[in-house]
C-alpha positions in Angstrom: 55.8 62.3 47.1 54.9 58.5 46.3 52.7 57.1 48.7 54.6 54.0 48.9 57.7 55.9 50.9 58.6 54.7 54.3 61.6 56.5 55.2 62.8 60.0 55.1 66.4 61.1 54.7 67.7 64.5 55.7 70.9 65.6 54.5 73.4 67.3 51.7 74.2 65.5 48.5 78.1 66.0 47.8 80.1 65.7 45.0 83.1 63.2 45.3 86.0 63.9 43.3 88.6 60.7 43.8 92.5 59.8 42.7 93.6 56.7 42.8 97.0 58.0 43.9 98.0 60.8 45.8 96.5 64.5 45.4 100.1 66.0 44.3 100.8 63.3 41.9 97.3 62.5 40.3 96.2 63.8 37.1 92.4 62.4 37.1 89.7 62.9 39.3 86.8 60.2 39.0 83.3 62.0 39.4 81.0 60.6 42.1 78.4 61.4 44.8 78.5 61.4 48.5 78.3 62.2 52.2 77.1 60.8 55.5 73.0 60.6 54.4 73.3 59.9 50.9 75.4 57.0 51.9 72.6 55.7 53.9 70.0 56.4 51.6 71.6 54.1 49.1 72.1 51.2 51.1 68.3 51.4 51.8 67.5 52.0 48.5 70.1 48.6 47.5 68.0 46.6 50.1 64.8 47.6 49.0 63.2 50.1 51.2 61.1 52.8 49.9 63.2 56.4 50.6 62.4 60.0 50.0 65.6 62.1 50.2 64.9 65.6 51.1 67.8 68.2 50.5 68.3 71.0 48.4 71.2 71.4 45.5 72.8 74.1 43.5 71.8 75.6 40.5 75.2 74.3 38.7 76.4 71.3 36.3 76.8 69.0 38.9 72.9 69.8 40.0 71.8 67.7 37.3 74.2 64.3 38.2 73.3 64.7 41.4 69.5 64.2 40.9 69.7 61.3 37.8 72.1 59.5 40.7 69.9 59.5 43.3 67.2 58.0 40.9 68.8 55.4 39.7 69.5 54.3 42.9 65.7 54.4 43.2 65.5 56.7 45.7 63.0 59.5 45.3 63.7 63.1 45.2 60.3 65.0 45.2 61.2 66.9 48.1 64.7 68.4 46.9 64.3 72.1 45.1 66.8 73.4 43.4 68.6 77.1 44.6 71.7 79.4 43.8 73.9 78.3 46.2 77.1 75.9 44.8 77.2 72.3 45.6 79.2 70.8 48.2 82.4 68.6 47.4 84.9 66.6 48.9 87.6 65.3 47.0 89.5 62.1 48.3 92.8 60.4 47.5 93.9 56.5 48.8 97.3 55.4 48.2 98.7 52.0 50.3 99.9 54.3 52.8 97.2 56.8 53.2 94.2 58.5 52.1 93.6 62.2 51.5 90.4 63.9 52.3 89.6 67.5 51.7 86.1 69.1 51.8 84.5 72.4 50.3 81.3 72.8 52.6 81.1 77.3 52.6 77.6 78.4 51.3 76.3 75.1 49.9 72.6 74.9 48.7 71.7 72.4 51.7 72.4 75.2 54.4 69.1 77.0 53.2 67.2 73.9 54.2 64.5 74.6 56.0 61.4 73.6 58.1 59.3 75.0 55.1 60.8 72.3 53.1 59.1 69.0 55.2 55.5 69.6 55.3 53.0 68.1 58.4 51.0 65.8 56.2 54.1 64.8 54.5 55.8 63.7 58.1 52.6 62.1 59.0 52.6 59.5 56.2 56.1 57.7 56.9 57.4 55.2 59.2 60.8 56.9 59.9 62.8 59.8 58.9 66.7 59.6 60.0 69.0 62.6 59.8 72.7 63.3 61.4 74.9 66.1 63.2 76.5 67.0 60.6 72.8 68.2 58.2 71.6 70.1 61.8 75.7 71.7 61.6 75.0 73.1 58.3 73.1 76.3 59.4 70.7 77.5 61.9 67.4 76.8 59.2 69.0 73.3 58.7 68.9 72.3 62.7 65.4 74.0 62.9 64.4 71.6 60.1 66.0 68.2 61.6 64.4 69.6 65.7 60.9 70.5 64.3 60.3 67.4 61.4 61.7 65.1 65.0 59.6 66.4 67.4 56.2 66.6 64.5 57.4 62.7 63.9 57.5 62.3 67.9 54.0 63.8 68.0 52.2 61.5 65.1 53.9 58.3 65.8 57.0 57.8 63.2 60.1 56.6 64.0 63.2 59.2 64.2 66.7 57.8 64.1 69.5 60.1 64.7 73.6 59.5 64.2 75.6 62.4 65.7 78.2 61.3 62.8 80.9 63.5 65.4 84.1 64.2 62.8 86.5 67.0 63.6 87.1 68.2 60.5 84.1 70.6 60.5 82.4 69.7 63.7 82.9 70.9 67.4 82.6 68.3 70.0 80.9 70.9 72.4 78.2 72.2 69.4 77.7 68.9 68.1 77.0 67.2 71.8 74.6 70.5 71.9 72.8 69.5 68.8 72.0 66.5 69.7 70.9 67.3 73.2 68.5 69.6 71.9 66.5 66.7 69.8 67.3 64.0 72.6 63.9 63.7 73.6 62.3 63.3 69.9 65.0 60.6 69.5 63.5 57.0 68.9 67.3 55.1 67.8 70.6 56.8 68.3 73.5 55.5 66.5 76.7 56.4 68.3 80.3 55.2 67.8 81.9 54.9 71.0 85.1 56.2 70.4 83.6 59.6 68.8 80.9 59.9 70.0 80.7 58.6 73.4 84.0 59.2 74.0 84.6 62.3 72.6 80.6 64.0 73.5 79.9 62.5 76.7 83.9 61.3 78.2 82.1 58.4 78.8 83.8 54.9 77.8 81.7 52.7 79.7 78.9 51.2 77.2 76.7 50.7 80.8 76.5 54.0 81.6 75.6 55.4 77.9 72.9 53.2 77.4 71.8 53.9 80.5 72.0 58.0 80.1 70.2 57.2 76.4 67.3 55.6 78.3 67.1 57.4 80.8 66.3 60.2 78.2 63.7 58.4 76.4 65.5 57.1 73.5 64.0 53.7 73.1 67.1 51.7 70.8 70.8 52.3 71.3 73.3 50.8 69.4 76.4 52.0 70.1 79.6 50.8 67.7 82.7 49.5 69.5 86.1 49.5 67.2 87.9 48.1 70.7 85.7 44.8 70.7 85.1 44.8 67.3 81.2 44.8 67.0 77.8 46.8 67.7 76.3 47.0 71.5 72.5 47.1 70.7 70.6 48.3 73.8 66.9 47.8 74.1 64.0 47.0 76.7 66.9 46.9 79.1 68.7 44.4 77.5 72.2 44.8 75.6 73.4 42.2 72.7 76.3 42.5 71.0 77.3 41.8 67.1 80.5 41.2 66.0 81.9 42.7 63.2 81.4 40.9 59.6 84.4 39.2 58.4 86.9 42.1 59.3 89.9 39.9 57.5 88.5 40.8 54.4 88.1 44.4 54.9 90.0 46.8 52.3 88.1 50.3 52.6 86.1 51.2 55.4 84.7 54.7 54.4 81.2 55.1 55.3 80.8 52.0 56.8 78.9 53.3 59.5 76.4 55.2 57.2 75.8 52.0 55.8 75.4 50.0 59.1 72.7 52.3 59.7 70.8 51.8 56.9 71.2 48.3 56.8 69.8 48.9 60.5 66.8 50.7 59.9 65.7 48.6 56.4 65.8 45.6 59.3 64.0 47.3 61.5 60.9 49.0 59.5 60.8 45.3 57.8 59.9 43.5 61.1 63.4 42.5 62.6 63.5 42.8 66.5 66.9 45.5 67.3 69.2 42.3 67.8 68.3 41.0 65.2 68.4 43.9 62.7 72.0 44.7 64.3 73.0 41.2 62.6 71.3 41.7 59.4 73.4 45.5 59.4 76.6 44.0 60.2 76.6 41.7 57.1 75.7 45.0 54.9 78.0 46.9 56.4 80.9 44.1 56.2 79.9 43.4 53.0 80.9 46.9 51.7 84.1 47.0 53.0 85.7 44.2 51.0 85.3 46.4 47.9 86.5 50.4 46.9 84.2 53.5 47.4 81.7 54.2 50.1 79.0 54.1 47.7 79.7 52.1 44.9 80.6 48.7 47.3 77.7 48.9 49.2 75.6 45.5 48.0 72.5 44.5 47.2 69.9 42.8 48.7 70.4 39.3 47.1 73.8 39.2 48.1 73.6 40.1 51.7 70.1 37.6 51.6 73.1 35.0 50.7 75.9 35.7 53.6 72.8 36.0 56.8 
């Protein structure tokens, strides 16, 4: 791995397959990459930080678009290995009146991540690895690999930011609040939505009394995103700011925004930004990508979020 790497991303590389029209009527599928890390990954990548992404693909003919794609986004896939398992997909539909989502996640090559993957003396050299619910849902190597490279990060100094990314499409609320409970205490910034996560988790709706539950468990940076008001809740040091949203009248597509938010977040943050401050920076990012189609391909680039702050 290049020495020059900051931040490490945990997760599964999916293939997107999307219609531009609904599923019964289309006839073309555009090929594309995805899911919740990868998404974050690339925003980093677009802003300028230095990323490692460590997963693991199958040994198929989308193994090979997967890798060139992450590398021309500049990201840097040292750590992935290739296995026998199949790829995972989603395939995703918009029309003006809805949007289609169906996912193929059985037996993909990421569920044979494991702790042997992440190496000590790699974890040592970063500044921040970041991982969600969904990689440590994947199998019961997979959340060995995101509680053991935490709690090494804990021990050595490095940053570990966690999003429990809650969706019930694959996820139970009652595993997922379990997963993250069992990394609580190696967590450094939690990203939670309120409504899913909060909400759904914790039955808590009061942005008090989880930020004070966060704290109270060691977790050092909360930021906690509020669809109801419209904006981010950052907690930290005992104080809470609040962000609103970026230009919502503009808004078209707001797939992955919160991936993106996130690493809009932590490129602020591992650049010198105080929490507040990187909350602002991430809220332009993230707005920014939702005026245009596709979770990956709107997210922007540096100069032009530079321009908007």
């Amino acid at each position: 791995m290049d020495q020059k790497i900051d931040i490490a991303i945990i997760g599964e590389c999916l293939i997107e397959l999307s219609a531009n029209g609904s599923l019964a009527d289309t006839s073309t599928l555009n090929k594309f990459f995805g899911g919740d890390t990868v998404t974050t990954a690339v925003a980093l990548a677009r802003l300028g930080g230095n990323v490692t992404y460590l997963t693991k693909v199958g040994n198929d003919g989308f193994s090979e678009f997967i890798l060139s794609s992450l590398q021309k986004e500049n990201i840097d896939t040292s750590l992935i290995k290739t296995n026998d398992e199949q790829n995972g997909m989603y395939i995703v539909s918009h029309t003006l009146e809805n949007k289609e989502v169906l996912y193929y996640k059985r037996k993909t090559a990421a569920t044979k991540l494991s702790i042997e993957d992440f190496s000590e003396d790699t974890i040592k050299k970063l500044k921040l690895i970041y991982s969600t619910g969904v990689v440590q849902s994947l199998s019961a190597s997979s959340r060995e690999l995101v509680r053991e490279s935490f709690r090494i990060a804990k021990e050595n100094d490095v940053l570990t930011a966690y999003d429990p990314n809650y969706t019930s499409c694959f996820m139970n609320s009652s595993d997922t609040k379990e997963l993250f409970e069992e990394i609580i205490e190696y967590t450094d910034i939690i990203f939670l939505s309120l409504k899913n996560d909060a909400v759904r988790l914790y039955e808590v709706e009061s942005v008090d009394k989880i930020m004070n539950y966060m704290w109270d468990k060691g977790v050092k940076i909360v930021v906690i995103k509020s669809h109801i008001d419209n904006g981010y809740y950052t907690g930290y040091n005992g104080d809470i700011s609040f962000t609103d949203f970026y230009n919502t009248q503009k808004a078209i597509d707001t797939t992955a925004s919160g991936d993106v938010f996130n690493g809009g977040f932590l490129y602020a943050l591992t650049n010198g930004y105080a929490p507040s401050e990187a909350a602002k920076f991430a809220s332009v990012v993230s707005g920014l990508q939702t005026q245009n189609y596709g979770a990956i391909q709107a997210i922007p680039y540096k100069e032009t979020v530079m321009e908007k702050i």
